[in-house]
C-alpha positions as CSV (number, residue, x, y, z in Angstrom):
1,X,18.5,13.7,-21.0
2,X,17.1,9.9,-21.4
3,X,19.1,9.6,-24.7
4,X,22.3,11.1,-22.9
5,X,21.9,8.3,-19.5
6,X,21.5,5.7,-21.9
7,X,24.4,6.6,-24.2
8,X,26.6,6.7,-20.5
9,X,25.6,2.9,-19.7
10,X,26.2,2.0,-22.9
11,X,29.5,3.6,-23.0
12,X,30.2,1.7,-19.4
13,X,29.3,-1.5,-20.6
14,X,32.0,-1.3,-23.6
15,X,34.4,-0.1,-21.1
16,X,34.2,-1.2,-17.7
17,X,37.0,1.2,-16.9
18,X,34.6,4.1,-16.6
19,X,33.0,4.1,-13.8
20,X,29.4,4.3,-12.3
21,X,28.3,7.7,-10.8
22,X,27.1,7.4,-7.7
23,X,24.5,9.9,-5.5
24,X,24.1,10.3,-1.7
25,X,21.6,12.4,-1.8
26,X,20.6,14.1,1.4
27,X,16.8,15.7,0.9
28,X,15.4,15.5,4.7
29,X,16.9,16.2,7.8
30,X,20.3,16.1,9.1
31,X,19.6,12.1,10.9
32,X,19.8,11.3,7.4
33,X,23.4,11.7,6.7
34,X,25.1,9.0,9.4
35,X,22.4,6.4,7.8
36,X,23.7,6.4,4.6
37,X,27.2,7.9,4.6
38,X,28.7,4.6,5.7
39,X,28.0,3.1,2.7
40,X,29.2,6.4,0.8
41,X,32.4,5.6,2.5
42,X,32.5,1.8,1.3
43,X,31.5,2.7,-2.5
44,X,34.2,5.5,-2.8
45,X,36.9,3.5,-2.3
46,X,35.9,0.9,-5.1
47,X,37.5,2.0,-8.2
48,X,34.0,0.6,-10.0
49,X,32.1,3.9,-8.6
50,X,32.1,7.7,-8.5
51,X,30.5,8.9,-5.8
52,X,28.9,12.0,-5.1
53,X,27.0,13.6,-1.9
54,X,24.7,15.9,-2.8
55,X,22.6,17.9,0.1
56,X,20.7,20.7,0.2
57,X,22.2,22.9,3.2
58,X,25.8,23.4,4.3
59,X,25.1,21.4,7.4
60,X,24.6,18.8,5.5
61,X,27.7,18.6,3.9
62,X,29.7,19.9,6.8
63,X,28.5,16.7,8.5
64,X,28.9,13.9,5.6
65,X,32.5,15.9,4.7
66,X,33.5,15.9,8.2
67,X,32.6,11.9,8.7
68,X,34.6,11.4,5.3
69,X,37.3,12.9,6.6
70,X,37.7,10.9,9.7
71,X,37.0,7.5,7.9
72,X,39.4,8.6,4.7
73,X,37.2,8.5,2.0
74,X,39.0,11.3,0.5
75,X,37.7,10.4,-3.1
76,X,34.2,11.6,-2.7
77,X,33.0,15.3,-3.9
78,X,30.5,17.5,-2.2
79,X,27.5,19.3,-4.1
80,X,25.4,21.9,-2.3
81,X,22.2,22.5,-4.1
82,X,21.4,26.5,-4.4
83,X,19.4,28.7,-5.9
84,X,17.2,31.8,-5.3
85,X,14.2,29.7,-5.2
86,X,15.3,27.2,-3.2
87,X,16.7,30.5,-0.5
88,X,13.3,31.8,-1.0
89,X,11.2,29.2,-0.1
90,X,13.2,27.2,2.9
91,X,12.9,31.1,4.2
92,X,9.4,31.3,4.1
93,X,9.2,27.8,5.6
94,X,11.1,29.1,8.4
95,X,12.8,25.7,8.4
96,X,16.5,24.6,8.8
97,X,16.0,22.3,5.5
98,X,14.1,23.6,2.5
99,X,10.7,21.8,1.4
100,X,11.0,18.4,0.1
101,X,9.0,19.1,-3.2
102,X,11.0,22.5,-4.1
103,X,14.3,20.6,-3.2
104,X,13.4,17.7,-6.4
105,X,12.9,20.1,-8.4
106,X,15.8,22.3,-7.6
107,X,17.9,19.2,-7.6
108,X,16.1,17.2,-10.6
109,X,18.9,18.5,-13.4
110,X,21.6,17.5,-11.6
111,X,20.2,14.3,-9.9
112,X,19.7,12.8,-13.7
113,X,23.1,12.6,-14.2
114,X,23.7,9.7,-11.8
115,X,23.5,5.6,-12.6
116,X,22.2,5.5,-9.1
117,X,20.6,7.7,-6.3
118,X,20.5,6.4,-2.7
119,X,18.6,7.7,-0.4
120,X,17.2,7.0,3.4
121,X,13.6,8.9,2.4
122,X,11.2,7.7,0.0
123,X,9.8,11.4,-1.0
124,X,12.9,11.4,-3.8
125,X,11.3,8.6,-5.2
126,X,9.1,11.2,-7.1
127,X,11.8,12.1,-9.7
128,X,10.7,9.0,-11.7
129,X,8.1,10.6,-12.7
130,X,9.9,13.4,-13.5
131,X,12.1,11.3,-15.9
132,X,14.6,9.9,-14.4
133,X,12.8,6.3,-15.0
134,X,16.5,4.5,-15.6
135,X,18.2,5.7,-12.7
136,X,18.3,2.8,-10.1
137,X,16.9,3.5,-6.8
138,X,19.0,2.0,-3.9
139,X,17.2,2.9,-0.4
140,X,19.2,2.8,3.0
141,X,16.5,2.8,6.1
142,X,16.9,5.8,8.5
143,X,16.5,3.5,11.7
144,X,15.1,0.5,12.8
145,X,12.2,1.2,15.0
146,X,9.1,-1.0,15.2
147,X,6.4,1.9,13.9
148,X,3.9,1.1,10.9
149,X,5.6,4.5,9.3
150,X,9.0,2.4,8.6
151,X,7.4,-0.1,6.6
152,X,6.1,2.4,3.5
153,X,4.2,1.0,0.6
154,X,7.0,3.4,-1.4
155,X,9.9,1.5,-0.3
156,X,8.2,-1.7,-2.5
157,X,9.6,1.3,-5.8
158,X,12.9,1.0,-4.8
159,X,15.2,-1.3,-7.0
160,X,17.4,-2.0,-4.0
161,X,16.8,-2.0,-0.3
162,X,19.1,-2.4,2.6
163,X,17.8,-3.8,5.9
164,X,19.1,-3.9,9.8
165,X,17.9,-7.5,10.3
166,X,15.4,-9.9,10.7
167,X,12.7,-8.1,12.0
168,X,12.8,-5.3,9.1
169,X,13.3,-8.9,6.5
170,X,10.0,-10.3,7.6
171,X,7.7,-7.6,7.9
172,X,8.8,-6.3,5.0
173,X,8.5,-9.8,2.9
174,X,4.9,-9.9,4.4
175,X,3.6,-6.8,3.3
176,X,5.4,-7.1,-0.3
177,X,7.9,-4.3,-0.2
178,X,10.9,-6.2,-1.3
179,X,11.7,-9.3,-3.4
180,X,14.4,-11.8,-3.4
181,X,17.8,-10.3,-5.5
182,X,16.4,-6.8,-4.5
183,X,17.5,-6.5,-0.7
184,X,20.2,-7.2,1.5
185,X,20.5,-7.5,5.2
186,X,23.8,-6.1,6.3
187,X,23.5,-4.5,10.1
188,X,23.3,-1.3,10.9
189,X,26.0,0.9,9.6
190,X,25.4,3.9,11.7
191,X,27.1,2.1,14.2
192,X,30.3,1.8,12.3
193,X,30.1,5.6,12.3
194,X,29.7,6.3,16.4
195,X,31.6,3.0,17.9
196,X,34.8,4.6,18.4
197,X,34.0,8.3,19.5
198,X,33.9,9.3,22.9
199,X,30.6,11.1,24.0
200,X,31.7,15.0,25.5
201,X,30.9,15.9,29.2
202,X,27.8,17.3,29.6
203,X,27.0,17.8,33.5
204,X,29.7,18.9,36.6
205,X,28.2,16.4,38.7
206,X,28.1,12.5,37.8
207,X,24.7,11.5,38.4
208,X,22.9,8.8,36.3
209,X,22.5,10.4,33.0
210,X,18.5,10.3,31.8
211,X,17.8,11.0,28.3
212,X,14.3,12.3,27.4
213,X,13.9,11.8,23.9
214,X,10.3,12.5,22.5
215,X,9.0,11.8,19.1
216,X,8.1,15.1,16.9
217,X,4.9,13.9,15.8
218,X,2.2,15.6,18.1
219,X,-0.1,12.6,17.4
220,X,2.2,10.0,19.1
221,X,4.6,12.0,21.4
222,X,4.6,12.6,24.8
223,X,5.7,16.1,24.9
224,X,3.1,18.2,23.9
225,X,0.5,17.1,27.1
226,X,3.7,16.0,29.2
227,X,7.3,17.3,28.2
228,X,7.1,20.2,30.1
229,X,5.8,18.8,33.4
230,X,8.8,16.0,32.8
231,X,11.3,18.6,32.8
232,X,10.5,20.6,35.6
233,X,9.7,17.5,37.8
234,X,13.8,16.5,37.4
235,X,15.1,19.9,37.4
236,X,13.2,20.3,41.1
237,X,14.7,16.6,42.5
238,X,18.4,16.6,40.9
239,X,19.0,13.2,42.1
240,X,19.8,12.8,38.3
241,X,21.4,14.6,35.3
242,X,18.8,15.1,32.7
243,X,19.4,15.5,28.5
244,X,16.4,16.5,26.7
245,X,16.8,15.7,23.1
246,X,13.1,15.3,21.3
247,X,13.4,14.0,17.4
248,X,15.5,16.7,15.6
249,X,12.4,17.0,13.2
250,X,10.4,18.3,16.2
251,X,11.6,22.3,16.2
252,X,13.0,21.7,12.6
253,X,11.7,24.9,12.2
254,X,13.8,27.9,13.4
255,X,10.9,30.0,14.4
256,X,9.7,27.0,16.2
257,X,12.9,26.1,18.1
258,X,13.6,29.8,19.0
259,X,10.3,30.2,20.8
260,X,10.5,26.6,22.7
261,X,14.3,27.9,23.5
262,X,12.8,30.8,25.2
263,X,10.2,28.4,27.1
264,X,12.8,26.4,28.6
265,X,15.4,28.9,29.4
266,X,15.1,28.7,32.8
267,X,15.9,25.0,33.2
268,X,18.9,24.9,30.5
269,X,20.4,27.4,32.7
270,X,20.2,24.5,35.4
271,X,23.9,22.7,36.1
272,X,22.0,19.1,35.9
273,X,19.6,19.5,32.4
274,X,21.0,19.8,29.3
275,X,18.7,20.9,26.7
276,X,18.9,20.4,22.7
277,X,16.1,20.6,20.1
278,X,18.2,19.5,16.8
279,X,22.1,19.9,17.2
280,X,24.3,17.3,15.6
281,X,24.9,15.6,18.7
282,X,20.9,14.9,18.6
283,X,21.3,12.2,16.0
284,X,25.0,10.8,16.6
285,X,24.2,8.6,19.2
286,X,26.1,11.1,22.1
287,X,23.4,10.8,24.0
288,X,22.0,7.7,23.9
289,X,25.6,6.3,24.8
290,X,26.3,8.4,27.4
291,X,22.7,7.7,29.1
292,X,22.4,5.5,31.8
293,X,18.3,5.6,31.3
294,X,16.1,6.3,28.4
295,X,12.4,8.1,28.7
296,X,10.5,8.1,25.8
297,X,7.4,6.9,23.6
298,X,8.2,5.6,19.8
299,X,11.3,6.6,18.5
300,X,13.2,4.5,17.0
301,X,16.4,5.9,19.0
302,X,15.4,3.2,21.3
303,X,17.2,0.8,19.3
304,X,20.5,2.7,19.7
305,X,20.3,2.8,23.1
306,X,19.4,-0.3,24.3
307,X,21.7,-2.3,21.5
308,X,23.6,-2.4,24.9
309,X,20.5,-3.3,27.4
310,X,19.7,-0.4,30.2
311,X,16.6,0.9,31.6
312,X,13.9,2.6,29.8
313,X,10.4,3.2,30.1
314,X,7.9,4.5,28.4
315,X,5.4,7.5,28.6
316,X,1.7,6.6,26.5
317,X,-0.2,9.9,25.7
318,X,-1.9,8.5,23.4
319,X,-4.2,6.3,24.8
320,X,-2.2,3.6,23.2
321,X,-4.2,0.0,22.7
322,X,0.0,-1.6,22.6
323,X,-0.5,-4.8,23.6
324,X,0.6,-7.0,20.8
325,X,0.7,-4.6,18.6
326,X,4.3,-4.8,16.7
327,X,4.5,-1.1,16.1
328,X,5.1,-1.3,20.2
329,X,7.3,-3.9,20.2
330,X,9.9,-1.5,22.1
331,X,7.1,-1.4,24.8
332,X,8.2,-4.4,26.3
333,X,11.8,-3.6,26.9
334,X,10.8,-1.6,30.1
335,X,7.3,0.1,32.4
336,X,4.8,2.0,30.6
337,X,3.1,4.6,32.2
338,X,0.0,6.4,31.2
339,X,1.0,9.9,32.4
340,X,4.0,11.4,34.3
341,X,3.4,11.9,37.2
342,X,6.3,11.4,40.0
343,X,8.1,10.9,36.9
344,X,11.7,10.7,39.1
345,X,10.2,8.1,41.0
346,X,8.9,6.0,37.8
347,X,12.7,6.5,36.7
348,X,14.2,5.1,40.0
349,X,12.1,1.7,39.5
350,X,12.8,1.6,36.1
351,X,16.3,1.1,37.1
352,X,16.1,-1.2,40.4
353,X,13.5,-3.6,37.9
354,X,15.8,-3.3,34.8
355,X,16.4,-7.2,35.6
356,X,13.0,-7.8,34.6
357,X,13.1,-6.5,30.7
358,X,17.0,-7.4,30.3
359,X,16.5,-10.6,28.4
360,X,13.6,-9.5,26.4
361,X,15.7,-6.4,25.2
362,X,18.2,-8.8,23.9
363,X,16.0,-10.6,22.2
364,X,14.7,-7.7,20.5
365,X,18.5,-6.2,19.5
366,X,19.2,-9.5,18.1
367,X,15.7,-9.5,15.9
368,X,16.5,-6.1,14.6
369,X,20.3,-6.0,13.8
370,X,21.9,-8.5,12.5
371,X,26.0,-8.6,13.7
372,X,27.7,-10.9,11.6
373,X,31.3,-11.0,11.8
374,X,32.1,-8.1,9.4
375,X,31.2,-4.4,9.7
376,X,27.7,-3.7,8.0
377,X,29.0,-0.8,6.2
378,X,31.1,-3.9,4.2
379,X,28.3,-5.8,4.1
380,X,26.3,-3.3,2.4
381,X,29.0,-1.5,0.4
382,X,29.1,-5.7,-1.3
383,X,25.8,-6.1,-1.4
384,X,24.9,-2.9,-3.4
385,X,28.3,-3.2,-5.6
386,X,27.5,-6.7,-6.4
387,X,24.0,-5.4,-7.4
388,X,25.4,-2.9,-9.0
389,X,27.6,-4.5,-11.3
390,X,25.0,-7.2,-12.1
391,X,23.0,-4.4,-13.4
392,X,24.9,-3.1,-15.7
393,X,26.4,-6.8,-17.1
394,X,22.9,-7.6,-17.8
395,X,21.7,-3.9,-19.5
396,X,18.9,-3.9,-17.0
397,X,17.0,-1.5,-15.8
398,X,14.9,-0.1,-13.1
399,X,11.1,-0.7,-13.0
400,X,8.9,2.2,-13.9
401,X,5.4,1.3,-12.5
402,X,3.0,3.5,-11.3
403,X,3.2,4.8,-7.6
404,X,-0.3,4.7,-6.7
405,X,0.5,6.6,-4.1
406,X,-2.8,7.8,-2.0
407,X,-3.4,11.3,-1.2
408,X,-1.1,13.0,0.9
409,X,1.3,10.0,0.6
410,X,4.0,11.7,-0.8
411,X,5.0,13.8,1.8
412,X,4.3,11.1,4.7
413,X,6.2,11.1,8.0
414,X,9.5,9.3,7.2
């Protein structure tokens, strides 16, 4: 399989005609698609590249065919990876997507086919060591939050990396996960994606529009000691319309999601809350568009909403030390409260002392995209073509160092 890759960039180097193949590969939840679909779009209509998505459930492709569609990339072709295996083992998971580690190696045959895999996880990073050492590694971040989680030790393995902005630049830089020709900053094409779509109408009545997003790790997010008491607290009041909508890798599981369903029947049934636990309109940005407020702890969907400043606060379960910390730098954009109690109330001043946070949350947009003139999917569909093409002029090839990776690391939150 080595011997055939390298006869392929051989054969492109004495005929630049052919072109590169290109992977989108999608092996993590369905947030993934809008991060790195924008730059599918870019690639596939540059005559230089062939570019595949390859995903490992029909939602998947549904999603990145459907956002093809809309933006005319009619040039790129759609791979579902299937297999008894693979059936077997996403259906003992009880999960929506199958397990990362099953997926590789469902995938692996097909995967080595490509010049180049992109990915927004780092997990897929483990098919060098199952041989595909020459494939270059290209790496689109899912988000742009502040947590120590986005700033992985893996993403320094990548042979390309695409960044938001400033903020992702330096801290990245200082821990020694990129290097200069290896990285671009280029915005934040998921925007490119969402700008132009109307958000649906949720509620009959039009109240201000709260959006309770939690994070799905039970170490960090306020829902397992709070959510509850959250939700029933605004379905009570209705002075506002409420959208719960935790992290879509929170009831990833469909065992999960059924039973949590059932526990909350009685307030989706409610003309002013609007529950969902993982649909698409989870991850487009619907709902942080359409809210007026956002209630939360550390996702980084906090970004997305307050790219155009509103009030927010913030619920700590934790027992949080935040203060200076940067993985809290969100914390500043609005109140943080230690519990939830008179949550409604907590909301209403969150809104009248909005004033008070305004200027420090566009400070903080401008830190962590950057918006120059053109549309980031263009920057980065240059940026990685350029790369790209350097590559292959040159005969280089990806590094193929050890991971290191500690125990346990491989399957990290991402």
């Amino acid at each position: 399989m080595e011997d055939a890759m390298l006869q392929g960039a051989i054969e492109r180097l004495a005929d630049p005609a052919v072109p590169q193949k290109l992977c989108f590969f999608f092996n993590a939840q369905l947030h993934h698609v809008l991060h790195a679909m924008p730059l599918a779009i870019e690639l596939a209509r540059d005559p230089r590249f062939a570019v595949d998505v390859v995903a490992m459930t029909h939602d998947h492709i549904a999603m990145a065919r459907d956002i093809a569609r809309r933006h005319g990339a009619s040039t790129i072709r759609f791979v579902q990876v299937e297999g008894p295996m693979l059936s077997a083992f996403t259906r003992l998971a009880g999960s929506a997507t199958p397990p990362k580690l099953v997926a590789l190696a469902a995938a692996r045959g097909r995967l080595a086919e490509y010049d180049a895999i992109v990915v927004p996880e780092r997990t897929s990073l483990l098919l060098r060591h199952a041989g595909l050492k020459r494939t270059c590694f290209i790496h689109t971040c899912h988000g742009a939050g502040d947590r120590a989680v986005g700033y992985d030790r893996r993403i320094r393995q990548f042979d390309f990396v695409l960044l938001a902005g400033d903020k992702q630049r330096r801290r990245m830089l200082d821990k020694g996960l990129i290097r200069e020709g290896h990285y671009a900053v280029v915005g934040y094409g998921k925007f490119d994606l969402t700008r132009d779509r109307a958000p649906a109408r949720l509620f009959p009545q039009d109240r201000p529009v709260v959006l309770y997003n939690p994070h799905f790790s039970p170490k960090l997010s306020s829902w397992p000691g709070m959510g509850l008491d959250v939700v029933r607290q605004f379905a009570e009041d209705g002075r506002f319309n409420l959208i719960v909508a935790p992290h879509i890798r929170m009831y990833d599981g469909r065992r999960r999601r059924e039973r949590m369903e059932r526990r909350l029947e009685e307030f989706s049934r409610l003309p002013h809350v609007h529950i969902d636990l993982g649909s698409a309109a989870s991850v487009d940005m619907s709902y942080t568009r359409m809210a007026a407020v956002y209630l939360g702890d550390v996702s980084s969907q906090i970004y997305e909403f307050v790219v155009r400043p509103r009030p927010c606060l913030f619920l700590n379960a934790h027992g949080a030390n935040w203060q200076g910390n940067p993985s809290y730098r969100h914390w500043h954009y609005g109140p943080v409260h230690e519990d939830a109690d008179h949550i409604v109330e907590k909301v209403a001043h969150a809104i009248a002392s909005h004033g008070a946070y305004a200027a420090v949350q566009q400070k903080g947009i401008e830190d962590t995209f950057d918006r120059e003139g053109r549309s980031a999917s263009e920057r980065a569909g240059r940026a990685v073509a350029d790369y790209l093409t350097s590559r292959l002029r040159h005969g280089t090839m990806p590094r193929t160092t050890s991971f290191g990776f500690g125990r346990g690391s491989a399957l990290a939150h991402e």
